[in-house]
N, C-alpha and C positions, 0 to 999 in steps of 0.2 A: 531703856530705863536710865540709863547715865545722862541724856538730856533732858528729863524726867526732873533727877536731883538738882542739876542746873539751875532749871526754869525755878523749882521750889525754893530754892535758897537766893536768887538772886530778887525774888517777891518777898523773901521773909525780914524781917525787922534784923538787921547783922547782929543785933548784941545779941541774941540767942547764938548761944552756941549746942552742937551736939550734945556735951557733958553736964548743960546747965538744966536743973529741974526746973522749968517752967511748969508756973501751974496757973497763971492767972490766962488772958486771950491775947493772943499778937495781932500787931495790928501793924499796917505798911510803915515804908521808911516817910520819914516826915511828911506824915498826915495831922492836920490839925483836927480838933473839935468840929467846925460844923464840916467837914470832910466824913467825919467819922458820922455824921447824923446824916447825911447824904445816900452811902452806902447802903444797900438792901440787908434787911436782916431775917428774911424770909428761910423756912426751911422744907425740905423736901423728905424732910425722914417720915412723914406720918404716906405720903405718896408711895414710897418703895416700901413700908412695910404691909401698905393694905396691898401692895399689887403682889407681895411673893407670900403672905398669906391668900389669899385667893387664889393664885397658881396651884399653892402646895396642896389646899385643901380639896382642890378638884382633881387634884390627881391623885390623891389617895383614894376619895370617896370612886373614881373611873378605875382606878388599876385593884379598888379592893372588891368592886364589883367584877372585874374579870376573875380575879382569882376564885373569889366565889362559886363563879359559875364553871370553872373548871371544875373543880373540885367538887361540887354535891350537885351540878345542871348536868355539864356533858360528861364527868368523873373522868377525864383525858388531862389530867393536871401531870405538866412535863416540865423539862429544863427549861425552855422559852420561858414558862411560867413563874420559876424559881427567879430565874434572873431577874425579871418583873419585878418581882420582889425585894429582889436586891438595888436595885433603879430605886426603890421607892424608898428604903431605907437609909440609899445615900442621899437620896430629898431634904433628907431629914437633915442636914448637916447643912447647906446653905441656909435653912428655914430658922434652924438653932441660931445661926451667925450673923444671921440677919436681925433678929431680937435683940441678940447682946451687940451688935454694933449700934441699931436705934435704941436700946432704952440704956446705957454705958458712954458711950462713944462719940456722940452727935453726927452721926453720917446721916448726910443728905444737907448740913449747914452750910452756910459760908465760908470758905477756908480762916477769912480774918475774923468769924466768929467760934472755930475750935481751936483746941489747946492742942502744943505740938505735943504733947504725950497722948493724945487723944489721934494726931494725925500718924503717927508714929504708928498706935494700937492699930487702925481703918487698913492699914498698907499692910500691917501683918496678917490681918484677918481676912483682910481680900484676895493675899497671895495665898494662903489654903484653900479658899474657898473655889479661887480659878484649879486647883489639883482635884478638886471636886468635881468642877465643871467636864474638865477631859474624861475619869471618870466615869461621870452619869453617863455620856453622850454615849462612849465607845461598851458601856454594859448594855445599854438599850439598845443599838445597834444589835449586837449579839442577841437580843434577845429577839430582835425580829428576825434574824437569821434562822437561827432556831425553828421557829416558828414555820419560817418556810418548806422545813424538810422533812418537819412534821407533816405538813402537808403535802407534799408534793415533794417526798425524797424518792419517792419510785422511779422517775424520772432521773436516768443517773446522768446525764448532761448537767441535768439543772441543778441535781445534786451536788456534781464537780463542782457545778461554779459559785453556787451557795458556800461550798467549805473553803474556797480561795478566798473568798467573798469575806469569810471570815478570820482565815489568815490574815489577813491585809487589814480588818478594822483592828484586831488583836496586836498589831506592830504597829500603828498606824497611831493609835492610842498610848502606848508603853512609849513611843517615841516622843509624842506629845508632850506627855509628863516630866519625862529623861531632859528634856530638852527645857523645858519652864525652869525644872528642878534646880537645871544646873546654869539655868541663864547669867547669873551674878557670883561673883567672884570679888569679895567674900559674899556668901549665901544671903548676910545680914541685910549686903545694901539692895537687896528687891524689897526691903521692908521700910528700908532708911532713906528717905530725902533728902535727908540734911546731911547728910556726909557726899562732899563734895567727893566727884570720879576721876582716879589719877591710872597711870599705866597699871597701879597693881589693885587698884580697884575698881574694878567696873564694869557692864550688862552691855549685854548685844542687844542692839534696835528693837523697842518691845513692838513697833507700829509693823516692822517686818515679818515678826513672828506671828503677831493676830491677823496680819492679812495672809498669810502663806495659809496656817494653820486653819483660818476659817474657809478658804477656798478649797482645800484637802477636803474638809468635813462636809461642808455644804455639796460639792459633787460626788463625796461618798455616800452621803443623804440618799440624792434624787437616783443615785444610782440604784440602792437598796428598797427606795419605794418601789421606785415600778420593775422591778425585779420579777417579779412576779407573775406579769400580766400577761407573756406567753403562756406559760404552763396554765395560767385559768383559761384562757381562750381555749384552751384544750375541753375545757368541762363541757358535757351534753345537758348546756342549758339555756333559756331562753335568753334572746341578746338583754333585754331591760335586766335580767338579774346578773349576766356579766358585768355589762355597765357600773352597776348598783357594790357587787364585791368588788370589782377595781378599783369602783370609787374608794371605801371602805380601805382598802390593801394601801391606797395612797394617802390616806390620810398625813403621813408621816413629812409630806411637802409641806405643810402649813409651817412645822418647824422649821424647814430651811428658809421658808419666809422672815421666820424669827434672825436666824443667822446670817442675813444679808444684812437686814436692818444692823444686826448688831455692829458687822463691819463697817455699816456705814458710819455707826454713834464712834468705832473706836479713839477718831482722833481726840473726841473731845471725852475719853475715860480717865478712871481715877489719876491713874499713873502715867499718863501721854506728858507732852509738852506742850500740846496745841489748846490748853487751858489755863490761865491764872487763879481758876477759883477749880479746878479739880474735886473737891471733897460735896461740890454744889452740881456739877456739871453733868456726873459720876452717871447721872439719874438715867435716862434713856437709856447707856450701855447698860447699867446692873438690869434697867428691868425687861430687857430682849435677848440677856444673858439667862433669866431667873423661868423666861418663857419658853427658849429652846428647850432647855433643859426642862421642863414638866410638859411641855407640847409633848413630846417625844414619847414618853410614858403615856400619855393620854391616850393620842391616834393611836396605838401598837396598842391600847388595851378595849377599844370600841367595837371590830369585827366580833371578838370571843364573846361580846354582849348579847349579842343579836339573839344565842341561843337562851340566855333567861330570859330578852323579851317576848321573842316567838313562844317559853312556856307561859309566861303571867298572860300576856297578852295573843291569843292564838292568831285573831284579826288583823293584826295593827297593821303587816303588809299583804293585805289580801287584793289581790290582781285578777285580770279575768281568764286566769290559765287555770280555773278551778280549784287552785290550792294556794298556801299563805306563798308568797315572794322567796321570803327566807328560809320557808319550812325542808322545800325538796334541796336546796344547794346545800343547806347545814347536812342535809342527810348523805349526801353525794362526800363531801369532807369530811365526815365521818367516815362513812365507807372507806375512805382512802388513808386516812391517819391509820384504823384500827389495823389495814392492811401494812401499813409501814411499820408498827407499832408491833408487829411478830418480828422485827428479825432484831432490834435493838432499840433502846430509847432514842435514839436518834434517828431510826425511822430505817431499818435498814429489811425494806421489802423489795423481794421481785422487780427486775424490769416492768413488767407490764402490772404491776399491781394499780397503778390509777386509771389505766384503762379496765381493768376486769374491774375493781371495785364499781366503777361507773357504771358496767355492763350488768352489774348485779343490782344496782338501784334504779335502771330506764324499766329493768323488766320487771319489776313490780309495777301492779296493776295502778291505774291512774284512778283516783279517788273523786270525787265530785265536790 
């Protein structure tokens, strides 16, 4: 960030000063008239606000249908689920931020067509909202942890590694935050552009910190998705419906799809240096920023569906194994949860309880 303030100040009009209320537009250092008609005056704010309304509102309407069907479909509503929920309510706070940055603030304009009190306000609001970001990522992580040991905490191997698993996003995350929190020294200038960086003012390499930090999360991602897919290979079931819940269970990589991309957009974000017009450029990182962060929620709330579709819908994956696709595994996961679900909410059953559950759902009689 201190070449950040740099870059801003040495493109900003020098008679603005920090202390000077500017309220009309700045515009560069001796630019004439038809310069100034030349310039693009194009804005991007109507672009990012449909793209994180659309984000937000599919992930409410997907993760409120999970909870849903916890709660009155398979009535196995647990901590995974709570946190869910808490994922969804921190949603709410980029989605809030985003509004009052576009209908207040002109994010998504031309830097020389917003007011530095306006650009001042974008950099304060952005740096919350990135505290948000670490946040959402590392409660959703959790929650798919969670998730996991519900299902398959019988399994104490996998259990072990599930709860390191979760050690590690829990510090992982707290670090995240500690570490943005306390980037800038004084606190002000991760808000402030326009205060030039001397020995006693000024931010460690932001371009460092979002590469480090996104290559952490994106391998603790793919690490988390397929987490999984030994302990289902265990299930006694057909390979197409293995296939089909792995696929399902990975869902959660689409996101790190999201967070490549993002690192790709960083150079050219709000607050880099490898931008002149920052406050216009902003666009691609905010909206693969605004996407991990509700992917995340999404994929992690699609498996727990399958049980309200398989009730509305008994057909919809009927196969020619004589019974729905989804119908005998939801039942087999069942089995195993309810069996984890006797020793504590966090699943604290018997060694072999996902084998005996299993052993108790093959031996009922096969239906037509």
């Amino acid at each position: 960030m201190t070449n950040s303030s740099e870059s801003l100040v040495n493109i900003l009009n020098k008679e603005h000063t920090v202390d000077q209320d500017v309220t009309g537009v700045w515009t560069p250092l001796n630019i004439t008239e038809a310069d100034w008609e030349i310039l693009p005056h194009d804005s991007r704010g109507p672009a990012l606000l449909a793209a994180q309304v659309v984000a937000t509102s599919v992930a409410i309407t997907v993760v409120s249908l999970r909870l849903y069907t916890r709660k009155y479909v398979t009535r196995t509503f647990g901590l995974d689920d709570w946190l869910m929920l808490t994922t969804l309510l921190l949603n709410l706070g980029p989605f809030i931020g985003m509004i009052i940055l576009y209908s207040r603030y002109q994010v998504g304009h031309h830097i020389w067509d917003t007011t530095i009190h306006n650009i001042r306000t974008i950099y304060k609001i952005s740096w919350a909202l990135t505290v948000f970001y670490y946040v959402i990522l590392g409660v959703t992580r959790f929650s798919v942890l969670a998730s996991y040991i519900r299902l398959f905490g019988s399994i104490r191997t996998f259990r072990t590694i599930v709860i390191v698993s979760m050690v590690w996003n829990v510090c992982m995350t707290i670090s995240f935050v500690l570490a943005f929190c306390l980037s800038c020294h004084p606190l002000s200038l991760a808000w402030n552009p326009f205060i030039r960086p001397t020995d006693y003012a000024k931010c460690f390499d932001e371009i460092d910190f979002i590469t480090a930090s996104s290559i952490l999360n994106i391998l603790t991602d793919f690490w988390v998705c397929f987490l999984p897919i030994q302990p289902l290979w265990r299930l006694a079931l057909p390979l197409g419906q293995k296939l089909i819940t792995a696929f399902l269970l990975s869902l959660g990589a689409i996101a790190c799809v999201a967070s490549i991309l993002r690192l790709r957009e960083a150079q050219k974000s709000l607050v880099t240096t490898h931008s002149d017009d920052p406050t216009y450029d902003a666009l691609p990182y905010t909206i693969y920023t605004l996407l991990e962060q509700n992917l995340g929620a999404i994929a992690a709330s699609i498996p727990p569906i399958k049980a309200l579709i398989q009730q509305r819908w008994p057909n919809f994956l009927k196969v020619d194994y004589g019974r729905s696709m989804a119908g005998r595994e939801e039942e087999q996961l069942r089995a195993t949860s309810e069996m984890a679900s006797k020793g504590s909410s966090m699943g604290n059953a018997p060694e072999a309880g996902l084998e005996n559950g299993l052993q108790e759902v093959q031996s009922k009689p096969e239906t037509a």
